[in-house]
N, CA, C, O and CB atoms as a CASP TS submission, in Angstrom:
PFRMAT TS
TARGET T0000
AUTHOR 0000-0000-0000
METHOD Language model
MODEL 1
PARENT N/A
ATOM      1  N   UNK     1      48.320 -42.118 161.679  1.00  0.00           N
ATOM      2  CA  UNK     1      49.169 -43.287 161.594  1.00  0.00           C
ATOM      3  C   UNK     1      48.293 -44.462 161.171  1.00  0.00           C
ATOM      4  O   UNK     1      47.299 -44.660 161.870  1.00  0.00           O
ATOM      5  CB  UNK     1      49.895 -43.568 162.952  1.00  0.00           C
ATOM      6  N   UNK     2      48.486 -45.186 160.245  1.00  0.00           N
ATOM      7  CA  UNK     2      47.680 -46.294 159.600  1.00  0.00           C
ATOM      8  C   UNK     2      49.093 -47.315 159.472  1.00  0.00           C
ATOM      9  O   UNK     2      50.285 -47.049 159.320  1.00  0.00           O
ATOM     10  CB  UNK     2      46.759 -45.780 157.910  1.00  0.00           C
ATOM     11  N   UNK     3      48.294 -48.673 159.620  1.00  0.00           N
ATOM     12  CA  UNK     3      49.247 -49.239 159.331  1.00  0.00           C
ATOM     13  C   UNK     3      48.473 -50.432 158.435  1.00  0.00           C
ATOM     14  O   UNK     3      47.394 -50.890 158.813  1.00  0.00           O
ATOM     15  CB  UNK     3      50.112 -49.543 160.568  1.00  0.00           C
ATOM     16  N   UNK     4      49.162 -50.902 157.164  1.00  0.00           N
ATOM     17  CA  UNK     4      48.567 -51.328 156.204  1.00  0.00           C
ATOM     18  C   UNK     4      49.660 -52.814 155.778  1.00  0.00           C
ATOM     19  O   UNK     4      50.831 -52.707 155.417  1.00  0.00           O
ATOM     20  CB  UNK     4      48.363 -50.008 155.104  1.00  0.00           C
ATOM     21  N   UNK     5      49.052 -53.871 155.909  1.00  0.00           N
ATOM     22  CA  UNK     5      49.421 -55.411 155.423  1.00  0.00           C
ATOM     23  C   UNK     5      48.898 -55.733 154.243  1.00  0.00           C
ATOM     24  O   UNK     5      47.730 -56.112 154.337  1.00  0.00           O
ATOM     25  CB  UNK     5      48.947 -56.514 156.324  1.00  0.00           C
ATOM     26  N   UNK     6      49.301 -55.721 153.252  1.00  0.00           N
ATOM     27  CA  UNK     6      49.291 -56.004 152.110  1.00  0.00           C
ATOM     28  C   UNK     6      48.907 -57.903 152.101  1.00  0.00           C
ATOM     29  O   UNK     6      49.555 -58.500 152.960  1.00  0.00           O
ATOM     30  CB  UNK     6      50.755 -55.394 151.519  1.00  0.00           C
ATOM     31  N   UNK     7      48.219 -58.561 151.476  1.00  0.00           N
ATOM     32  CA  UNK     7      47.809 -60.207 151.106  1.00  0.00           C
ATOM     33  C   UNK     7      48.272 -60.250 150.256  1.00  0.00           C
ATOM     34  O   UNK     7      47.741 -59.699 149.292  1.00  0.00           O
ATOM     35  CB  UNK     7      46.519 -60.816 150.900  1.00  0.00           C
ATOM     36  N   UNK     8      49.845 -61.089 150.056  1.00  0.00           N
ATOM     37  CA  UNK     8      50.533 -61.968 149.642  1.00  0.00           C
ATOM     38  C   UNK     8      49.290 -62.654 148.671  1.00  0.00           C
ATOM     39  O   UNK     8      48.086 -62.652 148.926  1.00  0.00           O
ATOM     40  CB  UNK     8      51.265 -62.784 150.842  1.00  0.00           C
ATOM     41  N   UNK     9      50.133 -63.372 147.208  1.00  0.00           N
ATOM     42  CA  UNK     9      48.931 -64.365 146.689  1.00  0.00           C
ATOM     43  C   UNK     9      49.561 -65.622 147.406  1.00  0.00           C
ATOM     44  O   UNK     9      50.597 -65.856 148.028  1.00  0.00           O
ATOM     45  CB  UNK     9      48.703 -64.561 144.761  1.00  0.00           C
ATOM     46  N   UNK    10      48.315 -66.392 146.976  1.00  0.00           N
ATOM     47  CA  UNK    10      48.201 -67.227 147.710  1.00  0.00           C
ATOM     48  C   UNK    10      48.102 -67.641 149.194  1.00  0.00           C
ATOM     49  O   UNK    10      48.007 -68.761 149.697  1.00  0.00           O
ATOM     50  CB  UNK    10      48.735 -67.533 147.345  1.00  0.00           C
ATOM     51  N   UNK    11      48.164 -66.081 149.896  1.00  0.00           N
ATOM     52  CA  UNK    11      48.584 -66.574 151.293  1.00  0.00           C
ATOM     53  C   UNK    11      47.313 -66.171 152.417  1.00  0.00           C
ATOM     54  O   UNK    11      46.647 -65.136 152.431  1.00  0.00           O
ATOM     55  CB  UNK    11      50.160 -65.761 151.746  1.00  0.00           C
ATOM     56  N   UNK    12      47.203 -67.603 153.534  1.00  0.00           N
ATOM     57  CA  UNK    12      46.044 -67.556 153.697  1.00  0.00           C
ATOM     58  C   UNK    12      45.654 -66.291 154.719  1.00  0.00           C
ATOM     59  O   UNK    12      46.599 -65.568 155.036  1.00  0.00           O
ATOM     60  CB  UNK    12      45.690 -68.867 154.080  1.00  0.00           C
ATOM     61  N   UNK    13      44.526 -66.014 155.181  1.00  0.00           N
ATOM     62  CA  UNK    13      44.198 -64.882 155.659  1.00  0.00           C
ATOM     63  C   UNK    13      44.918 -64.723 157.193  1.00  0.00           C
ATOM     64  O   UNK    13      45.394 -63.702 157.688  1.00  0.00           O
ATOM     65  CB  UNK    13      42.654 -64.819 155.607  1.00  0.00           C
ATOM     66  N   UNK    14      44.839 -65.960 157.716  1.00  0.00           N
ATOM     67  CA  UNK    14      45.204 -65.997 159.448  1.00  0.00           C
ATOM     68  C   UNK    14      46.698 -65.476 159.604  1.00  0.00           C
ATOM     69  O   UNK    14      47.234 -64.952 160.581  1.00  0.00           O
ATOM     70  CB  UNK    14      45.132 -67.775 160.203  1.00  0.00           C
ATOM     71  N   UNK    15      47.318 -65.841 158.082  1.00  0.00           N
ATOM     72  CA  UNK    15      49.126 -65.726 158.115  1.00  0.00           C
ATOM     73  C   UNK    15      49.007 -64.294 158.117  1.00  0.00           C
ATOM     74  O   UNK    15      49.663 -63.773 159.018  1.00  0.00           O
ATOM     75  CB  UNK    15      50.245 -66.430 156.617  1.00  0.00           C
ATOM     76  N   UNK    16      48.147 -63.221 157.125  1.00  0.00           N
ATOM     77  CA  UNK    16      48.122 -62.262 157.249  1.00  0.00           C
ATOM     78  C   UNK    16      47.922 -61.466 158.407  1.00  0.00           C
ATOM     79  O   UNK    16      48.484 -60.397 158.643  1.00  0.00           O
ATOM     80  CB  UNK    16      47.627 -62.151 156.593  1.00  0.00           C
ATOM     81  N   UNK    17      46.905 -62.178 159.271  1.00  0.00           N
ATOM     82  CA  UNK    17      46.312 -61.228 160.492  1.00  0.00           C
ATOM     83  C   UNK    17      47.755 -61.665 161.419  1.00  0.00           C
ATOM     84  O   UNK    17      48.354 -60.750 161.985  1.00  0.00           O
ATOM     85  CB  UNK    17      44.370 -61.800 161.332  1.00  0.00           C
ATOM     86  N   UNK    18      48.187 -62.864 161.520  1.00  0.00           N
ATOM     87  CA  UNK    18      49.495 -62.734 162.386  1.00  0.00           C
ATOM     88  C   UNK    18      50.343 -61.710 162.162  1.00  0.00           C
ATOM     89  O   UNK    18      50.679 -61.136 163.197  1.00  0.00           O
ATOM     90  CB  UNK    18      50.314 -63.812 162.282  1.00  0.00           C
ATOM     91  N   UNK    19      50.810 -61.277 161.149  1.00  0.00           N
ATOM     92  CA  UNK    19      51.905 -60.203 160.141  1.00  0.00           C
ATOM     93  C   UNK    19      51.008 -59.253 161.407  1.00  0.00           C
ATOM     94  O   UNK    19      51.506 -58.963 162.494  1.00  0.00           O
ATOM     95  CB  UNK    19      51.662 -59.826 157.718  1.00  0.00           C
ATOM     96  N   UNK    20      49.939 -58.963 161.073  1.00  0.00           N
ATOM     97  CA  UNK    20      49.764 -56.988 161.040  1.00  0.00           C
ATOM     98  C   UNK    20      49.376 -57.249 162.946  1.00  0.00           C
ATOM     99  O   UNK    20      48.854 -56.301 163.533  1.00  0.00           O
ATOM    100  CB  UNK    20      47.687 -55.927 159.518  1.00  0.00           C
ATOM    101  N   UNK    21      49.616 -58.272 163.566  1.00  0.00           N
ATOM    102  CA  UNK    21      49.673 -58.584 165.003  1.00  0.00           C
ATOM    103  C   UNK    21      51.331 -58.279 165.139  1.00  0.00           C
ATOM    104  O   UNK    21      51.790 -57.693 166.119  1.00  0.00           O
ATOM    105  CB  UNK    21      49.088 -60.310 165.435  1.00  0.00           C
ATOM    106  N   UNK    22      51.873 -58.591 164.408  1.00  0.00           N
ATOM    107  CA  UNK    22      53.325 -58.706 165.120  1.00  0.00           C
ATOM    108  C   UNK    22      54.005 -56.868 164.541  1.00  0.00           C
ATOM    109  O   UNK    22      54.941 -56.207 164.991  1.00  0.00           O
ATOM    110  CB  UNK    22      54.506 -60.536 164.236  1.00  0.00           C
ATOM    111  N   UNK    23      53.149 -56.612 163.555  1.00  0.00           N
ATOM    112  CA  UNK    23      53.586 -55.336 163.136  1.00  0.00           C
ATOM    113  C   UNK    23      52.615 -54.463 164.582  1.00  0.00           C
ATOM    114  O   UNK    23      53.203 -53.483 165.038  1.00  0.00           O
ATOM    115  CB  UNK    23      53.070 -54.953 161.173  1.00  0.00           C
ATOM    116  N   UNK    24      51.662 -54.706 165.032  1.00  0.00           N
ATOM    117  CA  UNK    24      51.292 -53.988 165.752  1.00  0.00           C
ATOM    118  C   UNK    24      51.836 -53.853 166.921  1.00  0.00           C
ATOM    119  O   UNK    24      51.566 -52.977 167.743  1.00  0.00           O
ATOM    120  CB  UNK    24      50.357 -54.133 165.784  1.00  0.00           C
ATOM    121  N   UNK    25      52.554 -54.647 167.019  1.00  0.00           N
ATOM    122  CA  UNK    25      53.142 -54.935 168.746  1.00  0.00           C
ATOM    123  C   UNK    25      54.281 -54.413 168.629  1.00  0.00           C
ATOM    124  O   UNK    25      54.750 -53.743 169.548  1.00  0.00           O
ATOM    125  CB  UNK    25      53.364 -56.566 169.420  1.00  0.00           C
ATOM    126  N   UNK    26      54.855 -54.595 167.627  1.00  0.00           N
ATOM    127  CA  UNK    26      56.569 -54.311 167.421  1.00  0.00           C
ATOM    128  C   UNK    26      56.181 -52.139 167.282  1.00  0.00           C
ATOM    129  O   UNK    26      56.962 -51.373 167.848  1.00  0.00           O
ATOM    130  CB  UNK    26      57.513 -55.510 165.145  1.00  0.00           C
ATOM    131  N   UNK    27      55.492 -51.826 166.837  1.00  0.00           N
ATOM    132  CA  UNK    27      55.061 -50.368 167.071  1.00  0.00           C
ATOM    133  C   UNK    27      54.412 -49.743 168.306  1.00  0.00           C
ATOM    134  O   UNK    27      54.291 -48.524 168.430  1.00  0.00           O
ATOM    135  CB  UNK    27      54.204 -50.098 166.141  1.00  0.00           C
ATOM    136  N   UNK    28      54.039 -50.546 169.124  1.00  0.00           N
ATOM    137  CA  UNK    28      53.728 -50.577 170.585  1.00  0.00           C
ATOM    138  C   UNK    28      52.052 -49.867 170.539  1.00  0.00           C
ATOM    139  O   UNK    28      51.489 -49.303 171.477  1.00  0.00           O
ATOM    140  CB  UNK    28      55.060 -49.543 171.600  1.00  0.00           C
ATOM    141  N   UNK    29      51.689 -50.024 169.616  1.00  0.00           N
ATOM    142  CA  UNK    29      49.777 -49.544 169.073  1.00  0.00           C
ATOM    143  C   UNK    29      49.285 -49.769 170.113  1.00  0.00           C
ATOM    144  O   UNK    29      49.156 -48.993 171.060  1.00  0.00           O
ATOM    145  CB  UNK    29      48.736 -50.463 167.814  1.00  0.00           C
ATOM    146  N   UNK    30      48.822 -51.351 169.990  1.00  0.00           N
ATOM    147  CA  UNK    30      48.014 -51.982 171.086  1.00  0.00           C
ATOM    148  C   UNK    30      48.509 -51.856 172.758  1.00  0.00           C
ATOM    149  O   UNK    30      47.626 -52.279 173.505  1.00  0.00           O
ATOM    150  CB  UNK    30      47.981 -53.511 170.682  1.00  0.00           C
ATOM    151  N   UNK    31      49.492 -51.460 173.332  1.00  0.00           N
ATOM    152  CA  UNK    31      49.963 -51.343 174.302  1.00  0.00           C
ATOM    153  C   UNK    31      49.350 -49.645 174.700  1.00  0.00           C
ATOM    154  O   UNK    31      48.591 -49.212 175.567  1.00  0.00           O
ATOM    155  CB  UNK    31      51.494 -51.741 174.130  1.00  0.00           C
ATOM    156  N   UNK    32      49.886 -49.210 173.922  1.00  0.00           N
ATOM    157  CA  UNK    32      49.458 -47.842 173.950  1.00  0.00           C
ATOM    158  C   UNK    32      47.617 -47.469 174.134  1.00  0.00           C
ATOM    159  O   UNK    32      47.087 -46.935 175.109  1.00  0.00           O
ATOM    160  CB  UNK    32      50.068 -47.283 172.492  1.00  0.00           C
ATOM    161  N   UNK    33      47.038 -47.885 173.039  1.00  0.00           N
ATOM    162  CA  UNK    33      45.612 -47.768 173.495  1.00  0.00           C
ATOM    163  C   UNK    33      45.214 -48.390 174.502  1.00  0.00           C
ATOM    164  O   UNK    33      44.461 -47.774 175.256  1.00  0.00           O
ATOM    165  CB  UNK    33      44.783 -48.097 172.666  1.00  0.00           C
ATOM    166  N   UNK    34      45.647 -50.034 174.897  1.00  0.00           N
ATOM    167  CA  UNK    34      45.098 -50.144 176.182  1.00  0.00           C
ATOM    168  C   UNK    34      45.630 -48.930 177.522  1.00  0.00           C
ATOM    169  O   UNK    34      44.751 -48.585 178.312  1.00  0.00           O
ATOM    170  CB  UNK    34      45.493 -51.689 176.542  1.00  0.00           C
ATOM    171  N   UNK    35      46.790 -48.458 177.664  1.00  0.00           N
ATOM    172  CA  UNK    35      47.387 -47.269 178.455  1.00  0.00           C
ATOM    173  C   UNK    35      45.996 -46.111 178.029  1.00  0.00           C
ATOM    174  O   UNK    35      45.354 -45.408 178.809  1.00  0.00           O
ATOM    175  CB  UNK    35      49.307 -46.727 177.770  1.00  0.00           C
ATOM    176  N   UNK    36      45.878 -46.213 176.828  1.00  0.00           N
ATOM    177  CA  UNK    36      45.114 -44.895 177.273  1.00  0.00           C
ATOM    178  C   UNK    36      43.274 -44.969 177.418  1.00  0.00           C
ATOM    179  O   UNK    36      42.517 -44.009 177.275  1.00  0.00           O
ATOM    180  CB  UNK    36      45.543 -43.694 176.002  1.00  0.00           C
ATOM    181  N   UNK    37      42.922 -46.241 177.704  1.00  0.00           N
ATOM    182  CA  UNK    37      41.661 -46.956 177.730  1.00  0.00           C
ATOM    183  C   UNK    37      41.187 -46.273 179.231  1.00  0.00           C
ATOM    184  O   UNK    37      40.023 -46.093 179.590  1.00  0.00           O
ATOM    185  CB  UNK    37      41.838 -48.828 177.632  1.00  0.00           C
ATOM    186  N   UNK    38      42.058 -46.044 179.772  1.00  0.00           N
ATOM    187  CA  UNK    38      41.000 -45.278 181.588  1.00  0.00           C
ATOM    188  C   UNK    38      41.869 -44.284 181.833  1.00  0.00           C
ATOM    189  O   UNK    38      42.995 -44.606 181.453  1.00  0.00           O
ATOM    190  CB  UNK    38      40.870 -46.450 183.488  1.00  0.00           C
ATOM    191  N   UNK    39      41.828 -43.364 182.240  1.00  0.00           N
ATOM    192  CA  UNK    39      42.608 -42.217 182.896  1.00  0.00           C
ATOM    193  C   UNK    39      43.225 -42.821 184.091  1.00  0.00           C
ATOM    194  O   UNK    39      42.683 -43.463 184.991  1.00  0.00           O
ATOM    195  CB  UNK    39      41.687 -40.932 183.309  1.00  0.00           C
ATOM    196  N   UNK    40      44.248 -42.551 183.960  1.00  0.00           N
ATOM    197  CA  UNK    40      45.598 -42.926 184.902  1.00  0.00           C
ATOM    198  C   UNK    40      46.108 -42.048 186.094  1.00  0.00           C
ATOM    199  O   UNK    40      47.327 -41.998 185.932  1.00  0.00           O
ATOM    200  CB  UNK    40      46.831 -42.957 183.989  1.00  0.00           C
ATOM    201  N   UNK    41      45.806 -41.394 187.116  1.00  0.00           N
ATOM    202  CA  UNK    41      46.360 -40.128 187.588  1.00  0.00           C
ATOM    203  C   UNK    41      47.690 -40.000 188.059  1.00  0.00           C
ATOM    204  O   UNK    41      48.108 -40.944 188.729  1.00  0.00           O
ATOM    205  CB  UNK    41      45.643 -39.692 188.541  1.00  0.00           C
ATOM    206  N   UNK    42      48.433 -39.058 187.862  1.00  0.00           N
ATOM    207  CA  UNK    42      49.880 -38.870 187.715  1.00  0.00           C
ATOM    208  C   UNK    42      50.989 -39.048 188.522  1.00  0.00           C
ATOM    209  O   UNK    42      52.184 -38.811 188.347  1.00  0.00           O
ATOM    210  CB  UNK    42      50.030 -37.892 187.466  1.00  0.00           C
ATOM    211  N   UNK    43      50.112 -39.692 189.795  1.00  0.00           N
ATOM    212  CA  UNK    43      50.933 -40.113 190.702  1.00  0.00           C
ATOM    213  C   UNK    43      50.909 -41.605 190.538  1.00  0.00           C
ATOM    214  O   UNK    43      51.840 -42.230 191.046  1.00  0.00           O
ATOM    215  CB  UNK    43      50.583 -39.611 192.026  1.00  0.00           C
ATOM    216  N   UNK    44      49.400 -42.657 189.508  1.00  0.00           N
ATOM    217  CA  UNK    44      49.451 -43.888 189.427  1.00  0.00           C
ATOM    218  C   UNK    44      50.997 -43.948 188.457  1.00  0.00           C
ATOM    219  O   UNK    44      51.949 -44.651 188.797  1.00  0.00           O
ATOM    220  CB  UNK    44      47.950 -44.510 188.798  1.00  0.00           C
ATOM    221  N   UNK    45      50.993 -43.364 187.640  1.00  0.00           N
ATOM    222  CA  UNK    45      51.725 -43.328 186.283  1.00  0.00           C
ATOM    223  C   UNK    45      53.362 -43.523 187.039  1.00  0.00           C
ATOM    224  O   UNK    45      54.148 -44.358 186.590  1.00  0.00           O
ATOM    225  CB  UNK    45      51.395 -41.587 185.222  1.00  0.00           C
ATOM    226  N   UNK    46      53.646 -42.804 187.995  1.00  0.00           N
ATOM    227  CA  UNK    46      54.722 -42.689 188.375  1.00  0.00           C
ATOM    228  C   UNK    46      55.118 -43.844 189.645  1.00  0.00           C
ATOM    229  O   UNK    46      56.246 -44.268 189.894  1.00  0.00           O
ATOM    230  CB  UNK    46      54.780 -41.289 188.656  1.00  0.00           C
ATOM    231  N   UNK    47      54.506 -44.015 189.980  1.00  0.00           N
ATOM    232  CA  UNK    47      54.520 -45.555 190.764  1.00  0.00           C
ATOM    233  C   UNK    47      54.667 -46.640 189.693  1.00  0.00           C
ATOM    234  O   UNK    47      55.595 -47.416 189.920  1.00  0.00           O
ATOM    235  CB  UNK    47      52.992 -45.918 191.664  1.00  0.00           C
ATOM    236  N   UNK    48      54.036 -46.846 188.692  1.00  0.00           N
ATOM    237  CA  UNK    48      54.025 -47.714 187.746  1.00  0.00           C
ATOM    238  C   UNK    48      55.431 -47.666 186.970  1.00  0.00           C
ATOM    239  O   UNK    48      56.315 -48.472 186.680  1.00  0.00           O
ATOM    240  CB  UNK    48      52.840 -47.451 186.917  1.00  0.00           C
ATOM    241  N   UNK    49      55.180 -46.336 186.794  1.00  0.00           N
ATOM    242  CA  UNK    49      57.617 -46.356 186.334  1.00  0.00           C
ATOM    243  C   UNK    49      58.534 -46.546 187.349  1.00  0.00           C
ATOM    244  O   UNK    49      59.693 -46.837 187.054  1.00  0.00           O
ATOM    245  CB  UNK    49      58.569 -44.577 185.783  1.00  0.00           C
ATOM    246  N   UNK    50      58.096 -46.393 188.824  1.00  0.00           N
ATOM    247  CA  UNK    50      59.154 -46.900 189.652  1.00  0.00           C
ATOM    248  C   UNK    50      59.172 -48.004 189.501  1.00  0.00           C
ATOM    249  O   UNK    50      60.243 -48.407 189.048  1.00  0.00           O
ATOM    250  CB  UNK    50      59.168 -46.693 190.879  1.00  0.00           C
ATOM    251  N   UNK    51      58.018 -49.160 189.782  1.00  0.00           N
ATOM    252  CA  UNK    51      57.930 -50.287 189.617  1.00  0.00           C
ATOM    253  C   UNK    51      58.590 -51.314 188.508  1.00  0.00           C
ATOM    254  O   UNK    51      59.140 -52.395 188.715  1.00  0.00           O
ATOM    255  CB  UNK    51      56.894 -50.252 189.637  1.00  0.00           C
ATOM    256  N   UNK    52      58.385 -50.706 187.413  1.00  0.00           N
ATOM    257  CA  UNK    52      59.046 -51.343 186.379  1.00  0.00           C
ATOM    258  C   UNK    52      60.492 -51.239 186.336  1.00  0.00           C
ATOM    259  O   UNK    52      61.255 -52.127 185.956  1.00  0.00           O
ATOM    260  CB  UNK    52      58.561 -50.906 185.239  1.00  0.00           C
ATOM    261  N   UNK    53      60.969 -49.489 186.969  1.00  0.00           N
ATOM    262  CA  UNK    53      62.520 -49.634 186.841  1.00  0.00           C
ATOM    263  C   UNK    53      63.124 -50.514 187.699  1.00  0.00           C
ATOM    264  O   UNK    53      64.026 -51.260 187.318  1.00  0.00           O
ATOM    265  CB  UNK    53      63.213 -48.420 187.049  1.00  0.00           C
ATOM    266  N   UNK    54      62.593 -50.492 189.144  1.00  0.00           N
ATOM    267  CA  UNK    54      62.918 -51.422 190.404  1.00  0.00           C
ATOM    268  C   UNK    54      63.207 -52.856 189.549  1.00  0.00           C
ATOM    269  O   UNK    54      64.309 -53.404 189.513  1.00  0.00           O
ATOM    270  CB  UNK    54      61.429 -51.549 191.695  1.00  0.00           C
ATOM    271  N   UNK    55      62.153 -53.282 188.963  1.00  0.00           N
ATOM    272  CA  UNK    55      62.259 -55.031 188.317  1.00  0.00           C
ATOM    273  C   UNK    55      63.106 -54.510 187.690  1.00  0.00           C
ATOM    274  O   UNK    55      64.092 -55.193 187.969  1.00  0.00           O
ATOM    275  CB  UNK    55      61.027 -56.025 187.395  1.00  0.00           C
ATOM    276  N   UNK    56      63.472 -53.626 186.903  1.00  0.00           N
ATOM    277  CA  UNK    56      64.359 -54.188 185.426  1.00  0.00           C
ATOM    278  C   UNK    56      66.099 -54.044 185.908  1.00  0.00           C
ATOM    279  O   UNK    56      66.968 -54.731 185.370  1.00  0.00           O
ATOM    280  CB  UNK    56      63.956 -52.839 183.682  1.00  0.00           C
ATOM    281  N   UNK    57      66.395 -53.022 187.011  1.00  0.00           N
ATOM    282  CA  UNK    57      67.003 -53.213 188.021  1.00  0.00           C
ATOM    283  C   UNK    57      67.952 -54.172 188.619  1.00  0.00           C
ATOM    284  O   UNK    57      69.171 -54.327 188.698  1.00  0.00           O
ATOM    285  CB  UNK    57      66.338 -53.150 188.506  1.00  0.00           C
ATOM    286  N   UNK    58      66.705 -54.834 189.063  1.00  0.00           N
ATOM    287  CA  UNK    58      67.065 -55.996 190.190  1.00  0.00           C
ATOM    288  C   UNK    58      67.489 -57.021 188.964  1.00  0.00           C
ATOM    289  O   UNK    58      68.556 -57.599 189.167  1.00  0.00           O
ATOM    290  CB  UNK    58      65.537 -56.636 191.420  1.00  0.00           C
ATOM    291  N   UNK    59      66.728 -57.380 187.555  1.00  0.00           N
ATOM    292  CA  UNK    59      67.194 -58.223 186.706  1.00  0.00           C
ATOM    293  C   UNK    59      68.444 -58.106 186.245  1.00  0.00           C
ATOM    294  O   UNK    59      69.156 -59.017 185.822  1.00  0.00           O
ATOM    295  CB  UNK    59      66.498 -58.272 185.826  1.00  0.00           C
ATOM    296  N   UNK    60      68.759 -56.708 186.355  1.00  0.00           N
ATOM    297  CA  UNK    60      70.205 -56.189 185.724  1.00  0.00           C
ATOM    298  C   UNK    60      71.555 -56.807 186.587  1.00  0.00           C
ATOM    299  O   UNK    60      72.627 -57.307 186.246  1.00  0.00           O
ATOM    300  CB  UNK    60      70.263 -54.336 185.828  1.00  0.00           C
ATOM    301  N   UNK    61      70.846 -56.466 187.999  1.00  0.00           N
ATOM    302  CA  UNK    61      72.364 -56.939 189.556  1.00  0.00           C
ATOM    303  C   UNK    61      72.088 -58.664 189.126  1.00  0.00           C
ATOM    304  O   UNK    61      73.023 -59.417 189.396  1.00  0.00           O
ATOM    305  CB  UNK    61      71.692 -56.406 192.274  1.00  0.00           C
ATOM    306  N   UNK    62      70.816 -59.295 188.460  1.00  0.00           N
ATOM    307  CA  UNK    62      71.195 -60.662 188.883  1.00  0.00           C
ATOM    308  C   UNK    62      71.901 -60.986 187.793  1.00  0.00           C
ATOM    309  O   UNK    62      72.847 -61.725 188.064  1.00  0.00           O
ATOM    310  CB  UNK    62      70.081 -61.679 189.223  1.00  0.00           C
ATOM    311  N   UNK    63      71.769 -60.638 186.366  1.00  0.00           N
ATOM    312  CA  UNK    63      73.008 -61.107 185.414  1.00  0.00           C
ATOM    313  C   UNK    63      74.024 -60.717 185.265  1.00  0.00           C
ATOM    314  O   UNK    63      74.791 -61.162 184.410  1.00  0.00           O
ATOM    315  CB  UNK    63      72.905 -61.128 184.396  1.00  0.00           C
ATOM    316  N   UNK    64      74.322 -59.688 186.140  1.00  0.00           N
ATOM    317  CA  UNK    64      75.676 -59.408 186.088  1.00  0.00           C
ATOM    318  C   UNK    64      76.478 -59.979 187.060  1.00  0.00           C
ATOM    319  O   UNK    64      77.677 -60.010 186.781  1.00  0.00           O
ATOM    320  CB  UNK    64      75.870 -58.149 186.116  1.00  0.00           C
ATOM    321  N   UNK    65      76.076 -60.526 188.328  1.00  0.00           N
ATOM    322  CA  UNK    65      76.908 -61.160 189.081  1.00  0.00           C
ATOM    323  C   UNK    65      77.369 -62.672 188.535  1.00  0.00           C
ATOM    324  O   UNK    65      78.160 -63.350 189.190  1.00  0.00           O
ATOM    325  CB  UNK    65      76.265 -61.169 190.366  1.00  0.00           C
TER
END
């Protein structure tokens, strides 16, 4: 998987590195390698998905009331 930003003419370099930042995030790259930067053991992994479902959850009961 490569992911490749093409330089626009004229356009300056920083506009470019933003592009292939927002292309990287929107593909979840950088999220992903930091996840796989230390070994995780499989009971951390699964605490970490309760956790997140619990919040996303509780955000769900508060906009719906």
């Amino acid at each position: 998987m490569s992911i490749e930003i093409k330089i626009r003419k004229n356009e300056p370099v920083d506009r470019a590195i933003r592009r292939m930042k927002k292309k990287l995030d929107r593909e979840n790259i950088i999220k992903g390698v930091r996840a796989k930067r230390y070994y995780e053991k499989p009971c951390e992994r699964r605490r970490r998905k309760e956790k997140v479902q619990a919040f996303t959850q509780m955000l769900r009961r508060r906009y719906e009331s």
